[in-house]
C-alpha positions in Angstrom: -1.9 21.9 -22.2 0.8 21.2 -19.8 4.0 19.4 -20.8 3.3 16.6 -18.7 -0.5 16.3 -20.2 1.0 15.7 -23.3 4.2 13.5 -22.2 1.3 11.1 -20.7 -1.3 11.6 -23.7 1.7 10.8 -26.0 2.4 7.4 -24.4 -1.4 6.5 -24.3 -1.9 7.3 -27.9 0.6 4.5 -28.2 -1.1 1.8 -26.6 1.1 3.0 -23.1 4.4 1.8 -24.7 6.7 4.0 -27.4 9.6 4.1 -28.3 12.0 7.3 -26.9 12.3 8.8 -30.3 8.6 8.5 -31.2 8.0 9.4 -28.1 9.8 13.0 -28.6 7.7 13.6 -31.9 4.3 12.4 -30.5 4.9 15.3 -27.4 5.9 17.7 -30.2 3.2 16.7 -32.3 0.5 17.9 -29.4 2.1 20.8 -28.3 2.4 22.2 -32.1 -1.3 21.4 -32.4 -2.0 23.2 -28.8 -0.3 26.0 -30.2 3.1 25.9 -28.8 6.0 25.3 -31.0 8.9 23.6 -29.1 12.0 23.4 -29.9 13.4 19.6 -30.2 16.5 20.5 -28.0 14.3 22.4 -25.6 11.8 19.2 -26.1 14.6 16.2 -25.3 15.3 18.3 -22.0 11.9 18.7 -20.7 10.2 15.6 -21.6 12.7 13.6 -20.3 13.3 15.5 -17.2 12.8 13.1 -14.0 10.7 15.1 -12.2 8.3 16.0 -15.3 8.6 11.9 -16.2 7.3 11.5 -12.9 4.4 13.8 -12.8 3.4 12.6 -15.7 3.2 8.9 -14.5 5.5 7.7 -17.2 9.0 6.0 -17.1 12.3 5.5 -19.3 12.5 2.1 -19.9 15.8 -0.2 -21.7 14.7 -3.6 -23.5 18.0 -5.0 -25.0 19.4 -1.9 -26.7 15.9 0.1 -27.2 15.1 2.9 -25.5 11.6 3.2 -24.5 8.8 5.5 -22.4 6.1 3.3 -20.7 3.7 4.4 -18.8 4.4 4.0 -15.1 1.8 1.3 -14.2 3.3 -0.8 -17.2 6.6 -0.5 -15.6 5.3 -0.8 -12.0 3.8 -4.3 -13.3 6.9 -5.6 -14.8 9.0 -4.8 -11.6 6.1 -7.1 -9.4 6.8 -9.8 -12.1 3.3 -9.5 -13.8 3.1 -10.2 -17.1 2.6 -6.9 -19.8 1.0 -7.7 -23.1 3.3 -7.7 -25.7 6.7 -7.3 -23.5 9.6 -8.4 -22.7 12.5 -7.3 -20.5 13.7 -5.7 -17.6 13.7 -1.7 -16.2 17.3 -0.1 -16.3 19.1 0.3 -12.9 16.8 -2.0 -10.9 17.5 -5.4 -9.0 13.9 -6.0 -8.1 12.1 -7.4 -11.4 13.7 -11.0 -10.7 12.0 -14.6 -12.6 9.9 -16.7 -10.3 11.9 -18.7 -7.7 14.8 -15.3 -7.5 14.2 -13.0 -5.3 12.7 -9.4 -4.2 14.7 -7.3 -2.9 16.7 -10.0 -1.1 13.9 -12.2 -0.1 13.2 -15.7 -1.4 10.4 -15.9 -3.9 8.3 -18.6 -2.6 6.5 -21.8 -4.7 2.8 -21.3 -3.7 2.5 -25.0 -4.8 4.5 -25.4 -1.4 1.6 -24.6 0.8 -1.7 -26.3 1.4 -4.6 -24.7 -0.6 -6.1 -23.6 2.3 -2.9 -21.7 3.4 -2.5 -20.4 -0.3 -5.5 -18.7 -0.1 -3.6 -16.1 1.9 -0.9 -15.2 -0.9 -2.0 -11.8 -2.2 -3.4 -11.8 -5.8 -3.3 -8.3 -6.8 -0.7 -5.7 -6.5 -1.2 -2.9 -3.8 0.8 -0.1 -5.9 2.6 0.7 -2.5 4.2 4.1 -3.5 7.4 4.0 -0.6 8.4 7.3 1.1 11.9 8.6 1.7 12.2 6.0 4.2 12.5 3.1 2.1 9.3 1.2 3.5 9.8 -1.8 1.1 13.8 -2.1 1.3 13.7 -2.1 5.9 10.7 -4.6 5.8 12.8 -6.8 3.3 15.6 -6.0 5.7 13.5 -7.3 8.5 12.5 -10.5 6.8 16.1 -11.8 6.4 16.9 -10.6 9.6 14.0 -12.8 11.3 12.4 -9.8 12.8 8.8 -8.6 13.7 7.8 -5.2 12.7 5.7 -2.2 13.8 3.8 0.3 12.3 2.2 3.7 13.0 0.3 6.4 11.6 -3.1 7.6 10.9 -6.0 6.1 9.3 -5.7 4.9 5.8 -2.0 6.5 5.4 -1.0 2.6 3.9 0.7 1.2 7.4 -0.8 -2.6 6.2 0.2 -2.0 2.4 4.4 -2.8 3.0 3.6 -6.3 3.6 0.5 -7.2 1.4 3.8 -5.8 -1.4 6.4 -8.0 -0.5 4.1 -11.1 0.2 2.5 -10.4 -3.0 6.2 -10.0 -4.5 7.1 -12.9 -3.0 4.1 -15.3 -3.3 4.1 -15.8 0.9 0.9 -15.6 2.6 0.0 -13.1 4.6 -2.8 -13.6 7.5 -4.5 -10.1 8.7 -6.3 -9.4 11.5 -7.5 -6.6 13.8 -7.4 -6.0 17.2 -10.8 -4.1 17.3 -13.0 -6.9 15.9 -14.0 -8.8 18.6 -10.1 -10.5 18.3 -10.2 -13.2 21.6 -8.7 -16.4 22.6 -10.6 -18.5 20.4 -10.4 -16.7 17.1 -6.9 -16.0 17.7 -5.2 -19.4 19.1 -7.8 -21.4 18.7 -10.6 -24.0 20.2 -11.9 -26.9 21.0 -14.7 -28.5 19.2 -16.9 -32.0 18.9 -16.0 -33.5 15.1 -18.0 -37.1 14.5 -18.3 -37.2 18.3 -14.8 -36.7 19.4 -13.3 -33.4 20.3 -11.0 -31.7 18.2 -8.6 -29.0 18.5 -9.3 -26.8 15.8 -6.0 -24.1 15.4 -6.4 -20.7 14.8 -4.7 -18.0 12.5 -1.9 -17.1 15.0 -0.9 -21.1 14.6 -1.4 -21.5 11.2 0.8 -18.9 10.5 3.5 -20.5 13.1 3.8 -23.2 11.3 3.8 -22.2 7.6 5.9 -19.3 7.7 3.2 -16.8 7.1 3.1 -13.8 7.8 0.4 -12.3 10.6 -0.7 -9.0 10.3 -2.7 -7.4 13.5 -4.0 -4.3 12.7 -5.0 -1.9 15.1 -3.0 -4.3 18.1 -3.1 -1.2 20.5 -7.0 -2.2 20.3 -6.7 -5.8 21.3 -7.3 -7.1 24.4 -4.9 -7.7 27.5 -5.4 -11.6 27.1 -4.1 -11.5 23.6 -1.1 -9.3 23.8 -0.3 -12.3 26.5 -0.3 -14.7 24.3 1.6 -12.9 21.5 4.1 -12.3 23.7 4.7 -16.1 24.1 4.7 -17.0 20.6 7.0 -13.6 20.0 10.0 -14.9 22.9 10.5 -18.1 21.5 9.4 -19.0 18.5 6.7 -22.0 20.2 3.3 -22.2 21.9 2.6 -24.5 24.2 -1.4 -25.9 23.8 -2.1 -26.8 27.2 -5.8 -28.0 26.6 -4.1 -30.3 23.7 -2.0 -32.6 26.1 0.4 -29.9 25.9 1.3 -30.0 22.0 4.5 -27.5 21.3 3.7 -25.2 18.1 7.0 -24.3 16.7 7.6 -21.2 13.9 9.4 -22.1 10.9 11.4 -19.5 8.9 9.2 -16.8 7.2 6.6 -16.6 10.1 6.8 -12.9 11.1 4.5 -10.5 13.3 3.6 -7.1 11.4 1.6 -4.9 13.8 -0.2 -1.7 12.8 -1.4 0.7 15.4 -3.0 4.0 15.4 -1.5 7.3 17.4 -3.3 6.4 21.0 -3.8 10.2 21.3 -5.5 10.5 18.1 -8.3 7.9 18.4 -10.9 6.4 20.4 -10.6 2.8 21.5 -7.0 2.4 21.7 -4.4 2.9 24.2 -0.6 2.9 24.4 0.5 0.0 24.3 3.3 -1.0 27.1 7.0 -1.1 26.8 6.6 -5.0 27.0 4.9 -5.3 24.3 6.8 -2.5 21.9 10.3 -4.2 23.1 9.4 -7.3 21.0 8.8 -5.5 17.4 12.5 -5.5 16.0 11.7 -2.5 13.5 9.2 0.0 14.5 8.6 3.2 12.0 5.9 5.8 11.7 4.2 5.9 8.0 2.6 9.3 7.0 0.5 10.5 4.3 2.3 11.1 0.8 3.9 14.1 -0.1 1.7 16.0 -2.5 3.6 14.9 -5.5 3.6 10.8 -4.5 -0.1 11.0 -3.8 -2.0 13.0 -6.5 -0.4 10.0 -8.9 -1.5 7.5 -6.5 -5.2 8.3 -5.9 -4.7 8.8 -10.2 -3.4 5.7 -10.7 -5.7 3.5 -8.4 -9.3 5.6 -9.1 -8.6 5.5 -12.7 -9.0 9.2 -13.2 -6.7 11.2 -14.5 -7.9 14.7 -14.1 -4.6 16.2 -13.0 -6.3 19.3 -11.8 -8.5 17.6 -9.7 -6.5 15.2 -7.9 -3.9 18.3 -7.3 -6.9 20.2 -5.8 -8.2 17.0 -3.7 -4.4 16.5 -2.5 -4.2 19.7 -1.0 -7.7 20.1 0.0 -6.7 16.9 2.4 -3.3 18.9 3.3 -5.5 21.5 4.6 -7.8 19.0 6.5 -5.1 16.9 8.0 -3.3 20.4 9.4 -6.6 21.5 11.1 -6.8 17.9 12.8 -3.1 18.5 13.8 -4.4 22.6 15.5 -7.2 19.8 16.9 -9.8 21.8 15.2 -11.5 18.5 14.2 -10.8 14.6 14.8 -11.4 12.9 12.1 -8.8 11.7 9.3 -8.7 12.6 5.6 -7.0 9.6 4.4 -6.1 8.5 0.8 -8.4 6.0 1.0 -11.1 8.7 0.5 -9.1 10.6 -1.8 -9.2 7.4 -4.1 -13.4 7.5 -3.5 -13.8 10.8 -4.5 -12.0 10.7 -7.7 -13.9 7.6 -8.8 -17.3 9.1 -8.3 -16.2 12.7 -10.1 -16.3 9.7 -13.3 -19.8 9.3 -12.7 -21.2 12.3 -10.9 -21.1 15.7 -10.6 -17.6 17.3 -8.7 -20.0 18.5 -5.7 -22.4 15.6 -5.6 -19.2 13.3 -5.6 -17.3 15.9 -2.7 -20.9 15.6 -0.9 -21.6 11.8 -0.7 -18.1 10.7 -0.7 -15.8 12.8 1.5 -18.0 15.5 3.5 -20.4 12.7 4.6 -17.6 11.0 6.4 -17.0 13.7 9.2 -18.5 14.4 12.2 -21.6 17.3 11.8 -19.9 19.5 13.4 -16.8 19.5 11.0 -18.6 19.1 8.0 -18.8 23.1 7.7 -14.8 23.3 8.1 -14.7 20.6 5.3 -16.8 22.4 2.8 -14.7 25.4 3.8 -11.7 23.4 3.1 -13.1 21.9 -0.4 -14.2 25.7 -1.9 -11.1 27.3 -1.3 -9.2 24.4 -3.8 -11.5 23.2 -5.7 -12.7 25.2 -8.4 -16.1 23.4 -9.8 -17.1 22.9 -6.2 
């Protein structure tokens, strides 16, 4: 068994929470009975080694003067300001886990009970275990929000670009309005229209307003898809701040403070559909950055974490079956993505089917016909029960 096998199952056998000492003897405990016999200076080194700590997907944790090992998702949940069963307390070295009405990482924790239940219905509910990349995702965006800025984002298909904001609104209990570009986005769905209510007509606003005036925030996903007419309009709302409704006697629609433009767009080289989008258009997002998959490390815990399986030697295998998948779309030997998204699929069906059944239906499927040979290719070489 490997160290961090046991460092995890030690934890788990626990109930996910342990103290640091018993957590030393429960890791010594397995190992002895796998037949290894560690040394408890050799132990103290390894199982609390950073790196091993993280592959493992537990964390060193400090409640008053007790040192403790939690697994990571506990930690995670306690950093979002979810409650943990039977806890209490705060992570060492972190300013994020704040009390409700603080802050997250600089930015105002909002009183949902300050918006209109049909606005609240927009604050996130669940958290979106956003895993940041050297870039610091999460600190820039907060960055952004104090700043009063609209931000950008690029990459692939399922890589995460809309997951930043759906973790900061959900940190911060702000709603957060999504669209995309590619769904048939026009006037009327977007601004809004005009309608006949008990015989007299009615302006009835849409998201892009809504948003204006309760400091939400409105995600467009895939913009580089949306039509001409609607990058227009953004760019009105984006100068200044208003929008003027000409067919309602010529109502202004001012933003109040929170209201914030996230875009997401996919590489227009890359993809069908979408095109470049003009320097116009770019020039009004304040902070623009290019997300990317995980490094191997970041996202064999993820897809872990949110599949609920742990096999270690699976997900490892999966991770850099995609590596291999994503370099031949790069040599444009195929088109299509192998996103995390998928990664997460597959491991939640190898819980319920068979490793090739599961590769079969759930990831080789997906691909055009005439990649699905390179992908089976791709899967045999990693993946040893496939």
């Amino acid at each position: 068994m490997a160290y961090e096998d046991a460092m995890r199952e030690a934890v788990e056998r626990n109930g996910g929470k342990i103290g640091a000492d018993e957590y030393l003897i429960g890791v010594q405990e397995i190992l002895t009975a796998q037949g290894g016999s560690p040394a408890l200076e050799s132990l103290k080194t390894n199982a609390f080694n950073s790196k091993r700590m993280n592959d493992a997907g537990v964390a060193r944790v400090q409640i008053g003067k007790r040192k403790m090992v939690w697994l990571e998702e506990f930690a995670e949940a306690i950093l979002n300001g979810e409650a943990v069963e039977g806890t209490s307390g705060t992570i060492n070295n972190t300013s994020a886990a704040t009390p409700a009405g603080g802050a997250f990482n600089g930015v105002e924790r909002m009183d949902p009970e300050h918006y209109p239940e049909h606005i609240r219905q927009f604050i996130p509910s669940t958290t979106t275990n956003f895993v940041e990349s050297d870039q610091g995702e999460l600190n820039k965006l907060c960055m952004a929000f104090n700043l009063g800025w609209h931000v950008m984002y690029e990459g692939p298909t399922g890589c995460g670009k809309t997951r930043p904001v759906a973790a900061v609104c959900y940190a911060t209990d702000r709603p957060r309005i999504r669209l995309n570009g590619s769904e048939g986005l026009n006037e009327d769905n977007f601004i809004g229209y005009k309608t006949l209510v008990n015989g007299e007509v009615v302006f009835i606003e849409g998201p892009a307003l809504l948003a204006m005036q309760y400091g939400c925030v409105l995600v467009l996903d895939e913009l580089n898809a949306a039509l001409p007419e609607i990058l227009i309009k953004l760019h009105s709302i984006m100068d200044s701040g208003t929008y003027t409704l000409a067919e309602d006697g010529n109502r202004m629609i001012e933003a109040i403070p929170g209201f914030m433009v996230a875009a997401c767009i996919n590489p227009p080289n890359d993809y069908a559909g979408v095109r470049p989008l003009n320097r116009a258009t770019k020039d009004r997002f304040d902070l623009q950055m290019n997300i990317k998959y995980l490094d191997e490390a970041s996202e064999v815990k993820l897809i872990q974490r949110l599949s609920g399986n742990r096999n270690r030697d699976l997900s490892r295998s999966l991770v850099r079956t995609a590596d291999d998948l994503r370099e031949l779309k790069t040599q444009r030997k195929i088109s299509s993505d192998t996103s995390t998204r998928t990664l997460i699929t597959v491991m939640q069906a190898c819980q319920v089917m068979t490793v090739g059944d599961a590769i079969n239906y759930t990831m080789v499927n997906r691909y055009e016909d005439t990649e699905r040979k390179d992908v089976q290719m791709a899967a045999r070489t990693r993946i040893a029960d496939y």
